[in-house]
C-alpha positions in Angstrom: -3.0 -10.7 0.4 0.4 -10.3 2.3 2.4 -8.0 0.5 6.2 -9.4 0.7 8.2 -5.7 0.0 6.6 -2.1 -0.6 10.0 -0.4 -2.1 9.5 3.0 -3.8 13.1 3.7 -5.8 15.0 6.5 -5.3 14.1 8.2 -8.0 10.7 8.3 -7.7 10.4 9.6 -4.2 10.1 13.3 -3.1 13.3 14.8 -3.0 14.1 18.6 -2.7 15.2 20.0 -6.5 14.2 16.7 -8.1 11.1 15.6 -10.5 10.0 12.2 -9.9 9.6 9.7 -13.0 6.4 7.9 -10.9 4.1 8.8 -8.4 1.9 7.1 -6.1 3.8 4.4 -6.8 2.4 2.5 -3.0 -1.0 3.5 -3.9 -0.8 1.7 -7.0 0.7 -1.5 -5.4 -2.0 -1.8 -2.4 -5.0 -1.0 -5.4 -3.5 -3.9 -7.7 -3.1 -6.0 -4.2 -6.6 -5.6 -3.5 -8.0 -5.8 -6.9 -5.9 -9.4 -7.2 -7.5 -10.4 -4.1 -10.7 -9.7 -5.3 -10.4 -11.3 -8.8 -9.1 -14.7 -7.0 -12.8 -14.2 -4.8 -10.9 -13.2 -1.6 -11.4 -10.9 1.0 -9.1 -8.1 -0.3 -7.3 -7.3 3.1 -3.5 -6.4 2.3 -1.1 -7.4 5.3 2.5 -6.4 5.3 5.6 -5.4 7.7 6.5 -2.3 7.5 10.3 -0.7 7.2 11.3 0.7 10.2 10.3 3.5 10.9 6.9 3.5 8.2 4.7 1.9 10.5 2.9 6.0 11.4 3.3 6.7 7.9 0.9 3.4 6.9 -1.1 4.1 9.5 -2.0 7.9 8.9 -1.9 7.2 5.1 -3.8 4.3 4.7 -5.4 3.1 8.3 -3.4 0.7 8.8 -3.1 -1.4 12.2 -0.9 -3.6 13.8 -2.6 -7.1 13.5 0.1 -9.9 15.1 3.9 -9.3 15.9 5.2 -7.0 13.2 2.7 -7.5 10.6 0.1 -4.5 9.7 -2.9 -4.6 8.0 -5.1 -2.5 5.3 -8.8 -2.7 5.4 -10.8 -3.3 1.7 -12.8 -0.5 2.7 -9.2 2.0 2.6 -7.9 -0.2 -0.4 -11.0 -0.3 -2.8 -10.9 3.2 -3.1 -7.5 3.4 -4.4 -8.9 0.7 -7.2 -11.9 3.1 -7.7 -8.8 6.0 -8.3 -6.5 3.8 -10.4 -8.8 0.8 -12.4 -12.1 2.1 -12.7 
């Protein structure tokens, strides 16, 4: 599942002084993702390119790794947990 744009707004991301209306918000998407994969009887694998700069933050979040030219991937086995956190 190749995941076009993983865009948090502004006001939901952590910012000194604030309270953010959402959280989790990328752990949500990649769970939903994967789930979608699943229901459609595919593998659940989530690929995406990363903004600049993310690319350490996917990969110490989530495992991801660099799979061909700029695009990362997210093992079922990272992702299935976050749909055992957020749909089960």
């Amino acid at each position: 599942m190749y995941i076009d744009s993983v865009e948090i707004a502004s006001h939901s991301r952590q910012m000194p002084n604030t309270q953010r209306h959402f959280v989790n918000l990328a752990d949500i998407m990649f769970a939903f993702a994967t789930k979608y994969s699943f229901d459609r009887e595919q593998d659940g694998y989530i690929s995406l390119i990363p903004k600049t700069g993310l690319s350490s933050h996917y990969q110490k979040k989530y495992n991801a790794y660099p799979t061909a030219g700029l695009l990362w991937g997210i093992t079922p086995i990272v992702t299935g947990k976050l749909i055992g956190l957020y749909y089960i």
